[in-house]
C-alpha positions as CSV (number, residue, x, y, z in Angstrom):
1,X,7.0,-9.8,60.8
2,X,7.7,-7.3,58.5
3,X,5.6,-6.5,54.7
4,X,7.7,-7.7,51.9
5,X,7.7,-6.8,47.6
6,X,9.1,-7.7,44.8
7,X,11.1,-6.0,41.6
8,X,11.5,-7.4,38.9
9,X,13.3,-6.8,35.2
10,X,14.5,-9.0,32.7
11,X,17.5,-10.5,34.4
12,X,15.8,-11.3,37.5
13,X,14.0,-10.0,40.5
14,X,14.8,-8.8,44.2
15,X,13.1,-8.6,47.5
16,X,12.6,-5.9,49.5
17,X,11.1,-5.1,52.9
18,X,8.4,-2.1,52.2
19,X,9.2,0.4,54.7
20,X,12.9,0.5,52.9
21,X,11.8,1.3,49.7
22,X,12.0,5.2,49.8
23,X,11.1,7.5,46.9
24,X,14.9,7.7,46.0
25,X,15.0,3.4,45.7
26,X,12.3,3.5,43.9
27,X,13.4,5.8,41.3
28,X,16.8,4.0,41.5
29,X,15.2,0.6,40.6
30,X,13.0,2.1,38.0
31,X,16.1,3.6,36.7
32,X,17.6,0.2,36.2
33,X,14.3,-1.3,34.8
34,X,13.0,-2.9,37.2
35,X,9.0,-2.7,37.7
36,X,7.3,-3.2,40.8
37,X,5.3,-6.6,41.4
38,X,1.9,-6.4,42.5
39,X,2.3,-9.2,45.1
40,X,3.1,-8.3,48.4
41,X,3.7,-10.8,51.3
42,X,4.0,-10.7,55.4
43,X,6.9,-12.8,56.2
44,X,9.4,-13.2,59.2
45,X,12.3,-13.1,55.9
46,X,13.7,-12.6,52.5
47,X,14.0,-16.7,52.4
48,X,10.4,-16.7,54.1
49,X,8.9,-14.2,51.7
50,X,10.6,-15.4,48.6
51,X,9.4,-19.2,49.6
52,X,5.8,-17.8,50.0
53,X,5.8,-16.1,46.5
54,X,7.1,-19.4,44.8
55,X,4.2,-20.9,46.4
56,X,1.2,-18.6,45.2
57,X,2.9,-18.8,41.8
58,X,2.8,-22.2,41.7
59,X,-0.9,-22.1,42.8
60,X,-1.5,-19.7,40.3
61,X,0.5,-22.1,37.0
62,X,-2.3,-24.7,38.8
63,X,-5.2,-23.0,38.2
64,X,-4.1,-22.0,34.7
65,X,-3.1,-25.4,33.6
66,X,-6.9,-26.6,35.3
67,X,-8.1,-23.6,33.5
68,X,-6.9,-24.7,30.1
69,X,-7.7,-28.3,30.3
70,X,-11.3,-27.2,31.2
71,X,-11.1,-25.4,27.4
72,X,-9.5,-28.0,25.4
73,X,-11.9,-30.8,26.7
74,X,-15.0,-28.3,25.9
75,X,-13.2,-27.4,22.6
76,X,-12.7,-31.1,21.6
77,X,-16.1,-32.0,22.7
78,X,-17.3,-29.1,20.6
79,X,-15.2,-30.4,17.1
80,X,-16.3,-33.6,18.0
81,X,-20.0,-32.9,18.4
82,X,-19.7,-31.2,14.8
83,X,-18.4,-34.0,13.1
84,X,-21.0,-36.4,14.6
85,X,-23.5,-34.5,12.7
């Protein structure tokens, strides 16, 4: 299994193993604004590592969304309890 990151820029990201991004790559990327992603992932491939990242993402989009319905219930609780009174 090889250690696998991500760049990404504006149009869209690539995958990498991380022993073949050298010094010269990654000036090369950063010349062509990309930025380095701070999730790194062991996979057997590209396919396998890309697939893993969709995955935590979605996880993460989960917890946010959880996250924010936890504050809009308090919040509505909180402008409903000040109207009771």
């Amino acid at each position: 299994m090889s250690v696998y990151v991500f760049y990404y820029n504006e149009s869209g990201a690539r995958v990498f193993t991380k022993s073949s991004v050298n010094k010269e790559a990654k000036d090369l990327l950063k010349r062509k604004g990309y930025k380095k992603h701070f999730f790194e992932v062991e996979a057997e491939s590209a396919q396998d590592a890309i697939a893993k990242m969709k995955k935590n993402d979605d996880e993460y989009l989960k917890e946010l969304k959880d996250y924010s319905d936890n504050l809009l219930f308090v919040g509505l609780v909180g402008v409903a309890s000040f109207f009771k009174e």
